[in-house]
C-alpha positions in Angstrom: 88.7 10.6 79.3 90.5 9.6 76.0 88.6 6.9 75.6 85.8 8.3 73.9 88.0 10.3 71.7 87.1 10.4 67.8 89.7 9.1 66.3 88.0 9.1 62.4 89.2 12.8 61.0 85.9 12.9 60.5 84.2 16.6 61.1 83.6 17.3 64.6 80.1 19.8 64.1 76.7 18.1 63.2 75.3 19.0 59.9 71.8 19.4 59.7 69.9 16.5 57.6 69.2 18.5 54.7 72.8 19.5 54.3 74.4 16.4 54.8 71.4 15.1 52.3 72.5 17.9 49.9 76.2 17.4 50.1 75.9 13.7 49.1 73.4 14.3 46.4 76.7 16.6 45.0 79.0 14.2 45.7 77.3 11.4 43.8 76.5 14.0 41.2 72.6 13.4 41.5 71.4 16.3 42.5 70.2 17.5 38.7 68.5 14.2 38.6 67.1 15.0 42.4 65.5 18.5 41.4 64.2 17.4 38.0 61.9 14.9 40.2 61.0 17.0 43.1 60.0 19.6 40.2 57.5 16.4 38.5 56.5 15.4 41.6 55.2 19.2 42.7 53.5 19.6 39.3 50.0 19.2 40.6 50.8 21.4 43.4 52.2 24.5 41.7 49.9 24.3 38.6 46.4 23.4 40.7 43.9 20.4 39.6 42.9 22.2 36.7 46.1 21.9 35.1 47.1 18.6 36.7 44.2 16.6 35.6 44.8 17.1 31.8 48.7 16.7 32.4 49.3 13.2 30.5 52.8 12.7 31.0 55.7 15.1 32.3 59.5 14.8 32.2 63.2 16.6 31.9 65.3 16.3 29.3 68.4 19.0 29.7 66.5 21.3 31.9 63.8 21.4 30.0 60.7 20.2 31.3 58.5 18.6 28.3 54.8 18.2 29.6 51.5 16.7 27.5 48.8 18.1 28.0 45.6 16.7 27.2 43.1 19.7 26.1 43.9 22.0 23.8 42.4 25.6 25.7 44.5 24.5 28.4 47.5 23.5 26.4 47.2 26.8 24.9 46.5 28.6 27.6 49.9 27.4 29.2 51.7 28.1 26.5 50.9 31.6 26.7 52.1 31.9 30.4 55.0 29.9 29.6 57.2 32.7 31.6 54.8 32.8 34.2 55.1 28.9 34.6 59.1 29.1 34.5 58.5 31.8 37.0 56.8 29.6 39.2 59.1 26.1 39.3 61.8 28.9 39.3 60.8 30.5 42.6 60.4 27.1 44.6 63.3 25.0 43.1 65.9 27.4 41.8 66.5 29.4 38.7 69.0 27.4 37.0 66.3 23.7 37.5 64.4 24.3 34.7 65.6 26.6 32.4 62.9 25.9 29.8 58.9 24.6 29.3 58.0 23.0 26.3 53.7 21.9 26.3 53.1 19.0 23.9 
């Protein structure tokens, strides 16, 4: 019955996807670069179509998300839920993503 034997060193338990997923994104050190796009890529979703229409562009620079914003009253408005935003992307991604918004 030794002929099935795994003779690789390798880890004998099954990691689920998502933490084999997570542990190479860490390995390859990508994992910043991973969150910063899932947080882009959910824009629409945790601001609403309100917000998503007059987004122009949106990116991350150092953990800090830079977003355009088309109309002023909304670009205002944002800016003064700033927290509440950060409080948002914080709750579904992590804490230490995004550590600041920045509404151009």
């Amino acid at each position: 019955m030794d002929r099935y034997k795994d003779h690789t060193g390798r880890k004998k338990e099954v990691a689920p996807m998502q933490e084999a997923f997570e542990e190479l994104l860490k390995a390859y050190r990508l994992k910043d670069k991973f969150d910063e796009r899932q947080v882009i890529q959910a824009w629409p979703e945790i601001m609403g179509n309100t917000v998503a229409k007059r987004t122009e562009s949106i990116y991350v620079r150092d953990k800090k998300l830079f977003v355009k914003i088309s109309s002023g009253p909304v670009k205002k408005e944002l800016s003064m839920n700033r927290s509440k935003v950060l409080e948002l992307i914080g709750s579904r991604f992590g804490e230490e993503v995004i550590l600041e918004v920045i509404f151009l």
